[in-house]
CHARMM internal coordinates of N, CA and C (Angstrom, degrees):
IC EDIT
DIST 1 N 1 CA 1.4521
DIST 1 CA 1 C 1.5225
ANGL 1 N 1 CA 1 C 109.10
DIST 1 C 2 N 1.5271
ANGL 1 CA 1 C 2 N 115.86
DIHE 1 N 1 CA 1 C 2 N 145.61
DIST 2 N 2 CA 1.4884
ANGL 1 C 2 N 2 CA 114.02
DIHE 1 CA 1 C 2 N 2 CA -167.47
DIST 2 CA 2 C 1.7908
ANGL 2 N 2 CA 2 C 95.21
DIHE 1 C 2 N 2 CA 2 C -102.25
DIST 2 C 3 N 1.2113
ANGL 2 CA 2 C 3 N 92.03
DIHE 2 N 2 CA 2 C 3 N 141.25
DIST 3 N 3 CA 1.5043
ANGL 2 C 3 N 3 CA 114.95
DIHE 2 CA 2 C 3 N 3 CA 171.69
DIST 3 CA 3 C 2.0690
ANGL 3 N 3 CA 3 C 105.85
DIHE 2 C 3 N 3 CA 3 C -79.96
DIST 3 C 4 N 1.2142
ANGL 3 CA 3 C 4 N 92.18
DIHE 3 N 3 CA 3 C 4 N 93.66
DIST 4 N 4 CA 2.1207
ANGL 3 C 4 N 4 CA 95.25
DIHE 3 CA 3 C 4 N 4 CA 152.65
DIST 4 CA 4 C 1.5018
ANGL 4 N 4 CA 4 C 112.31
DIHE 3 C 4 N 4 CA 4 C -87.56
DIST 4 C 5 N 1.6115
ANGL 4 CA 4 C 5 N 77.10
DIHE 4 N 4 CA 4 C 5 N 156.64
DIST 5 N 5 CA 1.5826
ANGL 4 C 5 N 5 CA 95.11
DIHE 4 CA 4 C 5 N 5 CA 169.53
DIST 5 CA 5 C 1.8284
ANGL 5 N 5 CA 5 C 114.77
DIHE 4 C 5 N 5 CA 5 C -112.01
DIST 5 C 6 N 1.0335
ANGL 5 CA 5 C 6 N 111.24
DIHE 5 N 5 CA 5 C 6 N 126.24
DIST 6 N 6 CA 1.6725
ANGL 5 C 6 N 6 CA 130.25
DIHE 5 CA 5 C 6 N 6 CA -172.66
DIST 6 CA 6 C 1.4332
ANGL 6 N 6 CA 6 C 117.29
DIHE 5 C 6 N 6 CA 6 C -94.36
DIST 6 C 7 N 1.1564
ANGL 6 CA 6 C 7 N 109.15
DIHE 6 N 6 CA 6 C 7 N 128.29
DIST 7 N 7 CA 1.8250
ANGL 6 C 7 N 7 CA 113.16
DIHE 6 CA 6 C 7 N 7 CA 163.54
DIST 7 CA 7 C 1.2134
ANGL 7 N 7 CA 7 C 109.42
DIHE 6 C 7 N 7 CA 7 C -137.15
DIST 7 C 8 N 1.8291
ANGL 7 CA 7 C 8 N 108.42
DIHE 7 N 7 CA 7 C 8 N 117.75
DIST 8 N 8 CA 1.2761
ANGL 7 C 8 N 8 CA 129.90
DIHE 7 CA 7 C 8 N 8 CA 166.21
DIST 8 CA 8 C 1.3242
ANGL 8 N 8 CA 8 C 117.01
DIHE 7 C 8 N 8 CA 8 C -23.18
DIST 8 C 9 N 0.9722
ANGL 8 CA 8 C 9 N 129.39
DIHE 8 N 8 CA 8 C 9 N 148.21
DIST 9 N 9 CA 1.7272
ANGL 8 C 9 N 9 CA 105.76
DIHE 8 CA 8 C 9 N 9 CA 159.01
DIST 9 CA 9 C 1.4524
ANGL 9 N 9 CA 9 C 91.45
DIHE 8 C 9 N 9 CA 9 C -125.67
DIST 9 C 10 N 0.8263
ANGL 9 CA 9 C 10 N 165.34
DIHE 9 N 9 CA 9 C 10 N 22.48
DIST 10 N 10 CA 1.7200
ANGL 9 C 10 N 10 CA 163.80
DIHE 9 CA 9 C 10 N 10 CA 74.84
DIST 10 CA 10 C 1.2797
ANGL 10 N 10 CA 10 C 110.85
DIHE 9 C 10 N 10 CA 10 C -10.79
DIST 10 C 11 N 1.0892
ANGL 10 CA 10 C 11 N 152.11
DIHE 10 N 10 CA 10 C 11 N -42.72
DIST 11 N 11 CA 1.5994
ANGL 10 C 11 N 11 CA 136.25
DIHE 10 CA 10 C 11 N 11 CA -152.59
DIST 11 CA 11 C 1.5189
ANGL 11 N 11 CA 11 C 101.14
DIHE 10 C 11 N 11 CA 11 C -161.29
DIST 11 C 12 N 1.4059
ANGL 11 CA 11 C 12 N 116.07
DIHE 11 N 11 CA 11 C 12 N -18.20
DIST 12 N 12 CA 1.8201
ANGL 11 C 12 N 12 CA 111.47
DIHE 11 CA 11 C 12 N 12 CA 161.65
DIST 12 CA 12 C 1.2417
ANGL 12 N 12 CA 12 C 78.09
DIHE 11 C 12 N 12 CA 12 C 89.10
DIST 12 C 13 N 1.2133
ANGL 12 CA 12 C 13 N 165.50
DIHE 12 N 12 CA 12 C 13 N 101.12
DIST 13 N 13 CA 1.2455
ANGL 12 C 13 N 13 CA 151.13
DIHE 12 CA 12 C 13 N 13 CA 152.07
DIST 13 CA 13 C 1.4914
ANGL 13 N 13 CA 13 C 93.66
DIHE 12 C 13 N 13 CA 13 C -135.36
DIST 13 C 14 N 1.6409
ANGL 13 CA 13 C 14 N 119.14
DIHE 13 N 13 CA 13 C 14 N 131.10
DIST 14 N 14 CA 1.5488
ANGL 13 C 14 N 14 CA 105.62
DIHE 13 CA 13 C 14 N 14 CA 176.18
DIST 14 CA 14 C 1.4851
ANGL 14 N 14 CA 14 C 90.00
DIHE 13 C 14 N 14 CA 14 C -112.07
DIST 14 C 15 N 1.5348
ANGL 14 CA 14 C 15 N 94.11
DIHE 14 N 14 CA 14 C 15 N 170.61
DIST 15 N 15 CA 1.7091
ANGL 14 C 15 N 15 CA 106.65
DIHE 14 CA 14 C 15 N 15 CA 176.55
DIST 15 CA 15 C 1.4447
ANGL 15 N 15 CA 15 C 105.27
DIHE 14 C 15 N 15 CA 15 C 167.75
DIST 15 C 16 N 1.5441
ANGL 15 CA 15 C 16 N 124.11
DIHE 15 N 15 CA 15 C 16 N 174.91
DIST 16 N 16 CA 1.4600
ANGL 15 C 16 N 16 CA 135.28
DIHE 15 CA 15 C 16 N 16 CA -115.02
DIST 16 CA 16 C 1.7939
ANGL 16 N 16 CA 16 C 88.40
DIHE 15 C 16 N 16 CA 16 C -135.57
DIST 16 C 17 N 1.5111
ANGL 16 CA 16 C 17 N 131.96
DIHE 16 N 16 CA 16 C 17 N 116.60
DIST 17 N 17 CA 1.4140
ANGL 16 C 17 N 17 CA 122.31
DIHE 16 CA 16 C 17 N 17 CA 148.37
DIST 17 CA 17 C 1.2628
ANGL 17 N 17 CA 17 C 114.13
DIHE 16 C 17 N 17 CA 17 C -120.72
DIST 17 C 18 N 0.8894
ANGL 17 CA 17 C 18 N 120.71
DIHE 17 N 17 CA 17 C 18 N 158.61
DIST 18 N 18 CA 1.7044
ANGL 17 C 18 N 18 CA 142.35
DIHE 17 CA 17 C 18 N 18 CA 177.19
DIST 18 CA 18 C 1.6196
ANGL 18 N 18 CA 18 C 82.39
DIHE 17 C 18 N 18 CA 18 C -78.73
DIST 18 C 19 N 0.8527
ANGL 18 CA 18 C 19 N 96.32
DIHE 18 N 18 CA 18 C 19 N 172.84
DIST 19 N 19 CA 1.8007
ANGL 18 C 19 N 19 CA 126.05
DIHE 18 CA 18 C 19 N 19 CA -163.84
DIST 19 CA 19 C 1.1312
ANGL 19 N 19 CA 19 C 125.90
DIHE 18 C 19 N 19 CA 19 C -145.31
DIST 19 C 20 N 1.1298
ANGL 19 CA 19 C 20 N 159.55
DIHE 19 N 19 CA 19 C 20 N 112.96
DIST 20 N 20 CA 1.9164
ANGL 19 C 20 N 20 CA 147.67
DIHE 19 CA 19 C 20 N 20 CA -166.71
DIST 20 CA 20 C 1.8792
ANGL 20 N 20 CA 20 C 90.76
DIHE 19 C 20 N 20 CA 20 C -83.85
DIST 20 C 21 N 1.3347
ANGL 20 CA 20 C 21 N 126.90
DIHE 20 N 20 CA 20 C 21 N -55.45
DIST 21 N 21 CA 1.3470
ANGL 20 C 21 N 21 CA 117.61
DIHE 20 CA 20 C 21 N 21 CA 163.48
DIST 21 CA 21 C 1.1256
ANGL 21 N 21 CA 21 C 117.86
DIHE 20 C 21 N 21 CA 21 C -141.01
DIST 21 C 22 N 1.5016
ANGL 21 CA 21 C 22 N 139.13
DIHE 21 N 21 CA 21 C 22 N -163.28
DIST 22 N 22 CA 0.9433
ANGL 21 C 22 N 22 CA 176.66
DIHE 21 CA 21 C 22 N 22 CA -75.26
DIST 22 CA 22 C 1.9212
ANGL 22 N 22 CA 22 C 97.03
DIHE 21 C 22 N 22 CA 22 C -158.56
DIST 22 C 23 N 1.5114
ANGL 22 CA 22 C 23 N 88.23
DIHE 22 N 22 CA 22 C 23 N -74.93
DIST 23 N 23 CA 1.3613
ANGL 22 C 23 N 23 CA 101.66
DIHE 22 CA 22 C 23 N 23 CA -166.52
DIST 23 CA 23 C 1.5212
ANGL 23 N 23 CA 23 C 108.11
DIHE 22 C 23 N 23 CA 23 C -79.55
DIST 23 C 24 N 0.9687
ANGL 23 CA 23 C 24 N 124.27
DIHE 23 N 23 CA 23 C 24 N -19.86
DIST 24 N 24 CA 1.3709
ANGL 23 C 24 N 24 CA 133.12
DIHE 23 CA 23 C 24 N 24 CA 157.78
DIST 24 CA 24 C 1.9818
ANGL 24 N 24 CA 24 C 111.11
DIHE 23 C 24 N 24 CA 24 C 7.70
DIST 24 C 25 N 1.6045
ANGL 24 CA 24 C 25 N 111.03
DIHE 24 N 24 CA 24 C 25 N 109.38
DIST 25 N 25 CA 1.6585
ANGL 24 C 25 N 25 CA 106.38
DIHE 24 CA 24 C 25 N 25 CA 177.87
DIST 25 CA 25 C 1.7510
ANGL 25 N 25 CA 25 C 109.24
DIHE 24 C 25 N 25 CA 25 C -108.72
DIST 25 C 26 N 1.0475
ANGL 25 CA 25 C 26 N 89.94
DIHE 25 N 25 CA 25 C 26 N 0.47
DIST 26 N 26 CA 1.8027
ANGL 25 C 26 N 26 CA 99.52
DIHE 25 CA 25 C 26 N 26 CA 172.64
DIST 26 CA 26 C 1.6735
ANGL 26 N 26 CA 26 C 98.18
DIHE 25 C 26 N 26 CA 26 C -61.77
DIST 26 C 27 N 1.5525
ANGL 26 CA 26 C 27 N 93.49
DIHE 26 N 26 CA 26 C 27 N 135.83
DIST 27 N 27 CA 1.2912
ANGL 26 C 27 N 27 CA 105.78
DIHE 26 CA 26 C 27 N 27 CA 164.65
DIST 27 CA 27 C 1.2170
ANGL 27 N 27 CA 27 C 125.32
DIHE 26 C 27 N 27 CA 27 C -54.10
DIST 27 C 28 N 1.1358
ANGL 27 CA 27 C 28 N 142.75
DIHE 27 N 27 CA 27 C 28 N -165.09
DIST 28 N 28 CA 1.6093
ANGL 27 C 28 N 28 CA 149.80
DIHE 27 CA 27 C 28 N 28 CA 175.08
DIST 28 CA 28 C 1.6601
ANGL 28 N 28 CA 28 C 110.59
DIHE 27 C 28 N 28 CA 28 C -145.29
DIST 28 C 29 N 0.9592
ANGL 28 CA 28 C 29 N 112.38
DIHE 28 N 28 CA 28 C 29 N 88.17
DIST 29 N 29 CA 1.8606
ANGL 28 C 29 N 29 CA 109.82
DIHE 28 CA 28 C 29 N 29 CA -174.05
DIST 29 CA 29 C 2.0178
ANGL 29 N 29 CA 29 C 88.70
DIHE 28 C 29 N 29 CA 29 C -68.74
DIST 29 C 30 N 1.3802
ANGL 29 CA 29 C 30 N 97.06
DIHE 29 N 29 CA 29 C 30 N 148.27
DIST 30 N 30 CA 1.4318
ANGL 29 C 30 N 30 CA 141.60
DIHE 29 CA 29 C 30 N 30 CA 140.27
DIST 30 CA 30 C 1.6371
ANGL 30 N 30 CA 30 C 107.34
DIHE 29 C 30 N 30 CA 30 C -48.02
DIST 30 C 31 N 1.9679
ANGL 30 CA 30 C 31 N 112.74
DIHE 30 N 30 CA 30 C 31 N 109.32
DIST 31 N 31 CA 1.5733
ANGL 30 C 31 N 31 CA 115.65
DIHE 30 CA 30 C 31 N 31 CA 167.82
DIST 31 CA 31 C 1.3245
ANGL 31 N 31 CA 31 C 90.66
DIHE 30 C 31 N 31 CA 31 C -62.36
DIST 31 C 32 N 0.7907
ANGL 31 CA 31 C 32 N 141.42
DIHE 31 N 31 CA 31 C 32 N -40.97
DIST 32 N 32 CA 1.7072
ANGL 31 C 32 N 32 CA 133.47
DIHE 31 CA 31 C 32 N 32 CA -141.11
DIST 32 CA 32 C 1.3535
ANGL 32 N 32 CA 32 C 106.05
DIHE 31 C 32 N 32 CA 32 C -89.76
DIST 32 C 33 N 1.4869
ANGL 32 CA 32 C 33 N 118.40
DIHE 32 N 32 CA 32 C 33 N -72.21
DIST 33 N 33 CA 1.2275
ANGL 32 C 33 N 33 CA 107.30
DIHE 32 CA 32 C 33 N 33 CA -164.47
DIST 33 CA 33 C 1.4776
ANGL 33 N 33 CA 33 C 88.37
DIHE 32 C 33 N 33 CA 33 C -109.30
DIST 33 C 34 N 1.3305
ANGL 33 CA 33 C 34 N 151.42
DIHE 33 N 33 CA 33 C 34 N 13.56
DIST 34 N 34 CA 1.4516
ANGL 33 C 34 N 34 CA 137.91
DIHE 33 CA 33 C 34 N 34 CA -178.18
DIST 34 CA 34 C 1.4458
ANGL 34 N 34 CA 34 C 118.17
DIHE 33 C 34 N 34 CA 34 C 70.13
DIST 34 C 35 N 1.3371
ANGL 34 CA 34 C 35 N 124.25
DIHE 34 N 34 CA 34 C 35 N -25.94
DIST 35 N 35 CA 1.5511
ANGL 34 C 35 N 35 CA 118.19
DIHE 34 CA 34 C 35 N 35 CA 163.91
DIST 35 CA 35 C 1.4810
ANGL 35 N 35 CA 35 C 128.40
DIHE 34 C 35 N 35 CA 35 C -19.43
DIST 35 C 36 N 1.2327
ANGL 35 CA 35 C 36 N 121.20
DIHE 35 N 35 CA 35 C 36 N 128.39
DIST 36 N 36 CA 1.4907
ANGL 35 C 36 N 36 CA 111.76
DIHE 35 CA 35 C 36 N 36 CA 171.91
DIST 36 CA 36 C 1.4291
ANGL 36 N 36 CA 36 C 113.95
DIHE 35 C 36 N 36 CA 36 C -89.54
DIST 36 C 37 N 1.2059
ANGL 36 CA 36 C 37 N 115.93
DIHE 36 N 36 CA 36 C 37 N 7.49
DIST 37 N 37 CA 1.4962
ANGL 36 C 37 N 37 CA 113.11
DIHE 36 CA 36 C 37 N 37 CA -174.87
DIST 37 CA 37 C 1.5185
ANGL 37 N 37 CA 37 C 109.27
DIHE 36 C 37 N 37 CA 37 C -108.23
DIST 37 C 38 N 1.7687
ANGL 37 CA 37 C 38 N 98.69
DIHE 37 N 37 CA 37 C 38 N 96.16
DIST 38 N 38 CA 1.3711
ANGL 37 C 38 N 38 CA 123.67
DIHE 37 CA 37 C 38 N 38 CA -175.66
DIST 38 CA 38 C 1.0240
ANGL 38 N 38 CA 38 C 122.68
DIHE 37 C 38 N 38 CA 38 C -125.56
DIST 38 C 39 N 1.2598
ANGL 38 CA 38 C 39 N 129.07
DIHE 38 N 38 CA 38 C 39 N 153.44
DIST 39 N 39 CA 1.5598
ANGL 38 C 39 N 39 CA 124.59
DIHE 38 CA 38 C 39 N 39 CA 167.58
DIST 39 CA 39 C 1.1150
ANGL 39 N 39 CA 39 C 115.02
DIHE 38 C 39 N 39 CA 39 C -132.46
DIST 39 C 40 N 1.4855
ANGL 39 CA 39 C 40 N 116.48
DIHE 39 N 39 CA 39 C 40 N 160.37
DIST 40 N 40 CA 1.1455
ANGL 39 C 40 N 40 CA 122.02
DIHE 39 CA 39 C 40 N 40 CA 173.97
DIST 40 CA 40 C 1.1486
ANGL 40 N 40 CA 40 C 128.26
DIHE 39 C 40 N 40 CA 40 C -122.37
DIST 40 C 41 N 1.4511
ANGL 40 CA 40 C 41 N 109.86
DIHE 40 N 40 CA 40 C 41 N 149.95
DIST 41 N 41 CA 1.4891
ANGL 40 C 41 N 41 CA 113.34
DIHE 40 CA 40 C 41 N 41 CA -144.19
DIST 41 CA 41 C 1.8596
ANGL 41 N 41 CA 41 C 103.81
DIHE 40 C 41 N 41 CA 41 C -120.20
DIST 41 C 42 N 1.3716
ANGL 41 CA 41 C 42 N 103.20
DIHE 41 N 41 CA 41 C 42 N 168.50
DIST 42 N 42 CA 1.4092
ANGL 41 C 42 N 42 CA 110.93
DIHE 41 CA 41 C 42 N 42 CA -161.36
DIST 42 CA 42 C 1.7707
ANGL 42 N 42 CA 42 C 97.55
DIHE 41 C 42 N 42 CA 42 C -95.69
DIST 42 C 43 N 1.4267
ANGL 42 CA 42 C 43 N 99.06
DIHE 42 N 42 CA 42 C 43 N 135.63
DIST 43 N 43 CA 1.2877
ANGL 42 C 43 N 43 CA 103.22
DIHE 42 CA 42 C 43 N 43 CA -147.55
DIST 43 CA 43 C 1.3899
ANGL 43 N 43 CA 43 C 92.95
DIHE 42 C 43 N 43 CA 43 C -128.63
DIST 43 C 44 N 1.6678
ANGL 43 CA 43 C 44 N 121.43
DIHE 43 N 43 CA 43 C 44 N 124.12
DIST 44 N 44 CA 1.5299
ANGL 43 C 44 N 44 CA 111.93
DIHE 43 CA 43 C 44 N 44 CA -170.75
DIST 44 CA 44 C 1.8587
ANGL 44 N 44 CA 44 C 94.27
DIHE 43 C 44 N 44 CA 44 C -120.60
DIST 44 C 45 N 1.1251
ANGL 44 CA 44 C 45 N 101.81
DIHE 44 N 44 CA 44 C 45 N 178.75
DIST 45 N 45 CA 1.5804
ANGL 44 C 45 N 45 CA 110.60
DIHE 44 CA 44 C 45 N 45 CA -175.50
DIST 45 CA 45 C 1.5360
ANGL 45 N 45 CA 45 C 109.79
DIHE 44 C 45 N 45 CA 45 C -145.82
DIST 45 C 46 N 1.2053
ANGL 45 CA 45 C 46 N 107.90
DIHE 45 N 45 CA 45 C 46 N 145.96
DIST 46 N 46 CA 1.4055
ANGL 45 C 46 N 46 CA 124.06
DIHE 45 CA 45 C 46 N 46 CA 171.43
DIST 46 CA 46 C 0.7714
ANGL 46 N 46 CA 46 C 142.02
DIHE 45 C 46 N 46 CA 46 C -71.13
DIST 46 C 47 N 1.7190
ANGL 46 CA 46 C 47 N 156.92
DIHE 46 N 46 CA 46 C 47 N 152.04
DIST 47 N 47 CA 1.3101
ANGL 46 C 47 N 47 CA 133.29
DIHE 46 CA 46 C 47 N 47 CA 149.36
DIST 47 CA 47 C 1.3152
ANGL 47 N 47 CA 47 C 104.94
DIHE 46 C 47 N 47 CA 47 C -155.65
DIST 47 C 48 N 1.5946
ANGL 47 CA 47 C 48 N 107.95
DIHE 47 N 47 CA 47 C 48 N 147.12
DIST 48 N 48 CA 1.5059
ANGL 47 C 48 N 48 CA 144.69
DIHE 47 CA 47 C 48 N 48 CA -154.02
DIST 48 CA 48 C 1.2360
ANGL 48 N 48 CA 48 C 100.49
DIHE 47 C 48 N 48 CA 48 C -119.98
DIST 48 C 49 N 1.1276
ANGL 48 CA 48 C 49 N 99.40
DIHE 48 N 48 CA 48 C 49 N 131.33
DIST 49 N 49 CA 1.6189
ANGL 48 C 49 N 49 CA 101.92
DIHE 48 CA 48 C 49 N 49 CA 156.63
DIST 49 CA 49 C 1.8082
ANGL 49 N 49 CA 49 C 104.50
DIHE 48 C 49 N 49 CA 49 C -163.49
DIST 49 C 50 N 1.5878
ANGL 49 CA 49 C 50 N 98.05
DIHE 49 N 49 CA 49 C 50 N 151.88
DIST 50 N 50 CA 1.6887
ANGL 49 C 50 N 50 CA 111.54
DIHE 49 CA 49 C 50 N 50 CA -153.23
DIST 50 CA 50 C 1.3513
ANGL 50 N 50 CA 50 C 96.36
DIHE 49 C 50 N 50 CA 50 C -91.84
DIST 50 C 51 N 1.4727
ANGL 50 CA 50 C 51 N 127.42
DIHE 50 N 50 CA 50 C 51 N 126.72
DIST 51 N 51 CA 1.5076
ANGL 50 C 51 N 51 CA 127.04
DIHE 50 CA 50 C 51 N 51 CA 161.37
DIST 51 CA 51 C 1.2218
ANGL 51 N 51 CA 51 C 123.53
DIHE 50 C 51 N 51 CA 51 C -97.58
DIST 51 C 52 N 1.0149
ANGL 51 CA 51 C 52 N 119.80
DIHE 51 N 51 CA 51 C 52 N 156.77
DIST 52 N 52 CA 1.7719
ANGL 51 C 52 N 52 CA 115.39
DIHE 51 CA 51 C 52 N 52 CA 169.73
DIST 52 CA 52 C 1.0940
ANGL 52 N 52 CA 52 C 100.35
DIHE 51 C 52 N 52 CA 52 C -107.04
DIST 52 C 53 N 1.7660
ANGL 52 CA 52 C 53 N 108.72
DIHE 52 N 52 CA 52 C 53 N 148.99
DIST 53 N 53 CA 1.6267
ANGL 52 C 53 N 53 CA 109.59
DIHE 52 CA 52 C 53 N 53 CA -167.12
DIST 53 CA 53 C 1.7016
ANGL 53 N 53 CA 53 C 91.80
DIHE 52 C 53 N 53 CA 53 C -85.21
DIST 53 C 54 N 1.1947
ANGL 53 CA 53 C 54 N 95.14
DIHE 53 N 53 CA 53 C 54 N 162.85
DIST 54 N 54 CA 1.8137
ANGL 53 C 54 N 54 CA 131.83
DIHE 53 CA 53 C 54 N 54 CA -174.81
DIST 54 CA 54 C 2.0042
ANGL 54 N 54 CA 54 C 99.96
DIHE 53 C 54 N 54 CA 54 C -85.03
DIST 54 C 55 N 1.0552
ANGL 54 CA 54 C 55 N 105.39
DIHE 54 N 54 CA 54 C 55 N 153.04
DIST 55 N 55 CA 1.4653
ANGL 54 C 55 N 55 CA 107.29
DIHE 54 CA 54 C 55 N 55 CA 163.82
DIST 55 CA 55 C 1.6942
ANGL 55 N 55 CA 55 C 106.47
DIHE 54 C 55 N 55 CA 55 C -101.89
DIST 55 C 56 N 1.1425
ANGL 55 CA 55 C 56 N 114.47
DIHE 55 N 55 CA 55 C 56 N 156.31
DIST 56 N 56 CA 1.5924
ANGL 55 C 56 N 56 CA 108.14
DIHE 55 CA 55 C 56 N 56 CA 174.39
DIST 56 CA 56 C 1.4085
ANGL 56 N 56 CA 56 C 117.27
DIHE 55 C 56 N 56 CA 56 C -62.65
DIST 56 C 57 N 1.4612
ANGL 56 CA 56 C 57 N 124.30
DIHE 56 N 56 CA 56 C 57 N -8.27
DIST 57 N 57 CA 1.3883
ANGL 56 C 57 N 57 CA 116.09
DIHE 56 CA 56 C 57 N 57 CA -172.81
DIST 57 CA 57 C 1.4628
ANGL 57 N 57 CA 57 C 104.97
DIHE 56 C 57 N 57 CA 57 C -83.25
DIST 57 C 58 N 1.8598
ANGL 57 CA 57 C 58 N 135.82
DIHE 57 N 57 CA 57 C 58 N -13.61
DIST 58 N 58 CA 0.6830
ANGL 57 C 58 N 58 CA 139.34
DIHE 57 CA 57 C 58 N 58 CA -157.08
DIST 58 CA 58 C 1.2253
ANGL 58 N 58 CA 58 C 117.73
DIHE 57 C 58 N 58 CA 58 C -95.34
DIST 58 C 59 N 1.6092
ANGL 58 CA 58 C 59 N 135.87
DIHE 58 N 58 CA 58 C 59 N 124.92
DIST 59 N 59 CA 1.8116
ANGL 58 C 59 N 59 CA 115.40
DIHE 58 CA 58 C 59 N 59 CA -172.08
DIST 59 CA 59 C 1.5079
ANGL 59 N 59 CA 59 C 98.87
DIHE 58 C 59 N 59 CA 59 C -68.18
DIST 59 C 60 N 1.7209
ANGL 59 CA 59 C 60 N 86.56
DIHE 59 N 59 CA 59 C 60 N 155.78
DIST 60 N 60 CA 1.6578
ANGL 59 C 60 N 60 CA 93.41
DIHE 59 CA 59 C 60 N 60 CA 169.15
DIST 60 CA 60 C 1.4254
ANGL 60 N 60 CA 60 C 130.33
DIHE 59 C 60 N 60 CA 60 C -66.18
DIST 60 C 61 N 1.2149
ANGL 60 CA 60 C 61 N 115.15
DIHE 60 N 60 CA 60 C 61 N 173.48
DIST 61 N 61 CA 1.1226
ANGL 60 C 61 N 61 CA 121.11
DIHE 60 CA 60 C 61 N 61 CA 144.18
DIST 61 CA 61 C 1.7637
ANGL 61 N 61 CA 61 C 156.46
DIHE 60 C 61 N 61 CA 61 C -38.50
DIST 61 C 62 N 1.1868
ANGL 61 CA 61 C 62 N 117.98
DIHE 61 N 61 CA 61 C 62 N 91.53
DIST 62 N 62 CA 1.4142
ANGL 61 C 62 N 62 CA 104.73
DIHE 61 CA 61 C 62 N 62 CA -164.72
DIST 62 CA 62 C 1.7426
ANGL 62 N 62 CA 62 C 126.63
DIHE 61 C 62 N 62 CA 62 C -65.68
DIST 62 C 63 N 1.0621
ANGL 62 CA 62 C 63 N 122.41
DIHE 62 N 62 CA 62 C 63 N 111.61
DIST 63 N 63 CA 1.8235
ANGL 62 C 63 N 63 CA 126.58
DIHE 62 CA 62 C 63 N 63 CA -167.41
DIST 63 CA 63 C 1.0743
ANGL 63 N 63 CA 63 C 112.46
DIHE 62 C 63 N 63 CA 63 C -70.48
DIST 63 C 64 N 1.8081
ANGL 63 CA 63 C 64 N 127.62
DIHE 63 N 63 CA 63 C 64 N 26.99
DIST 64 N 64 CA 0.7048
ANGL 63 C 64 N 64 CA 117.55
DIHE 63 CA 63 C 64 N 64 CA 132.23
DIST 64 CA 64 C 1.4619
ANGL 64 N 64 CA 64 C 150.52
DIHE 63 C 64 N 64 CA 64 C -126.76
DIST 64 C 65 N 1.4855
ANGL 64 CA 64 C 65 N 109.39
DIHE 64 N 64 CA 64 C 65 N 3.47
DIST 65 N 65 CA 1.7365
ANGL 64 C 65 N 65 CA 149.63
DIHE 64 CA 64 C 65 N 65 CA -145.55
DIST 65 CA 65 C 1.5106
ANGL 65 N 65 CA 65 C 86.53
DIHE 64 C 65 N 65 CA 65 C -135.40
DIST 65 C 66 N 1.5243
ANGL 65 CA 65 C 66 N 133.14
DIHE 65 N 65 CA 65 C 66 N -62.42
DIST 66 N 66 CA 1.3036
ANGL 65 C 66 N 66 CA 130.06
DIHE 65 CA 65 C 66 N 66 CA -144.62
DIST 66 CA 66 C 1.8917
ANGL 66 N 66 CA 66 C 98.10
DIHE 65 C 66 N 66 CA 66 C 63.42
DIST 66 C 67 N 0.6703
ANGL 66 CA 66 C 67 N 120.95
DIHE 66 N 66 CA 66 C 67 N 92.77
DIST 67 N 67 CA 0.9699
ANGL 66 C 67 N 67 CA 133.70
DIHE 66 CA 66 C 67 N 67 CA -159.53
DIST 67 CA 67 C 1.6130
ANGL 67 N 67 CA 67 C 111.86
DIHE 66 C 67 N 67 CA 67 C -152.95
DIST 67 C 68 N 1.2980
ANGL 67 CA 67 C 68 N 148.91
DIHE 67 N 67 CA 67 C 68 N 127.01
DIST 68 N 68 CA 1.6349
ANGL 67 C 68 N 68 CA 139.07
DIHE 67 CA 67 C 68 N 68 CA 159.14
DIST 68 CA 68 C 1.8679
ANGL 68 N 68 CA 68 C 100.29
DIHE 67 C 68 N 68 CA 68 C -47.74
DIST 68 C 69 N 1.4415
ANGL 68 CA 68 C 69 N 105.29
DIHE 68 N 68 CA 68 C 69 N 158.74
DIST 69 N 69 CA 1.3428
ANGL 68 C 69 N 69 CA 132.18
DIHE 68 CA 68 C 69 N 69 CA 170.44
DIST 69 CA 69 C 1.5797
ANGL 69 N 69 CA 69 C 105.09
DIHE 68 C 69 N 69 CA 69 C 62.23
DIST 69 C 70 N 1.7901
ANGL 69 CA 69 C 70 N 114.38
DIHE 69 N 69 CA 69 C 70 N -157.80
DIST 70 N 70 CA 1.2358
ANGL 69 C 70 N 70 CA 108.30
DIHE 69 CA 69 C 70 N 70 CA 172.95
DIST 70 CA 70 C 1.7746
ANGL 70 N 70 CA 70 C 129.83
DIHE 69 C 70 N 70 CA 70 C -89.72
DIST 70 C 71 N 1.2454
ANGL 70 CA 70 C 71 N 97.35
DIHE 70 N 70 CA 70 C 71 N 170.01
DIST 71 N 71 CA 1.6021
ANGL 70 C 71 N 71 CA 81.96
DIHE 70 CA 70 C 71 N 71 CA 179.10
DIST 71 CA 71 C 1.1723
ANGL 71 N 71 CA 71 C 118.83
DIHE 70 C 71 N 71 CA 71 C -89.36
DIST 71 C 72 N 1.7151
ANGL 71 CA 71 C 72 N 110.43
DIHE 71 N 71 CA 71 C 72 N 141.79
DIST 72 N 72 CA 1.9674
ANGL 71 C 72 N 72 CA 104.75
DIHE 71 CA 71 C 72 N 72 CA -178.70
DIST 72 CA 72 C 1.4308
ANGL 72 N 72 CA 72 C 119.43
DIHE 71 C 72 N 72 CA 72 C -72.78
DIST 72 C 73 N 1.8262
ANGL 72 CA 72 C 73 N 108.31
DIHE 72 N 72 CA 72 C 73 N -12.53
DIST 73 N 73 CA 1.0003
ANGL 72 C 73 N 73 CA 104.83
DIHE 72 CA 72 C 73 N 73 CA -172.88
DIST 73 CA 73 C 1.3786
ANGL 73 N 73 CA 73 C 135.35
DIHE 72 C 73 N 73 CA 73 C -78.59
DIST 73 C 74 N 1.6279
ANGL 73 CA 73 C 74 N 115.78
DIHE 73 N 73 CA 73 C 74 N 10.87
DIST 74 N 74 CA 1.7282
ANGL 73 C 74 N 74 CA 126.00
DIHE 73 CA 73 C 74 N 74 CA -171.60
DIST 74 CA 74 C 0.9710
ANGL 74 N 74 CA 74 C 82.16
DIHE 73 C 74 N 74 CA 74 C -62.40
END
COOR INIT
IC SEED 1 N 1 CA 1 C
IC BUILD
């Protein structure tokens, strides 16, 4: 089940429901004040990931493969 993100439009209150789907026409009550008049909002995500630095003797990285040296594909 996908996790949305909600904003009251009564009390501004944001917060997090699980979802059964997508298409889902069930309302969404408000924890706070119980209102059903909510929306949902566009919800982006992050991602991290740890590198180890390079020495200069080493070719770079290609931006588009991740790949060592250059890319063949220009």
């Amino acid at each position: 089940m996908p996790i949305y993100e909600y904003t009251c439009k009564s009390c501004k209150n944001r917060f997090e429901k699980l979802v059964k789907t997508m298409s889902s026409t069930t309302s969404v009550k408000c924890p706070e004040c119980g209102s059903d008049e909510t929306a949902r909002n566009l919800s982006v995500f992050a991602v991290a990931s740890e590198t180890k630095s390079s020495s200069s003797s080493e070719p770079g990285m290609c931006g588009r493969c991740g790949a060592p040296g250059p890319c063949g594909m220009n």
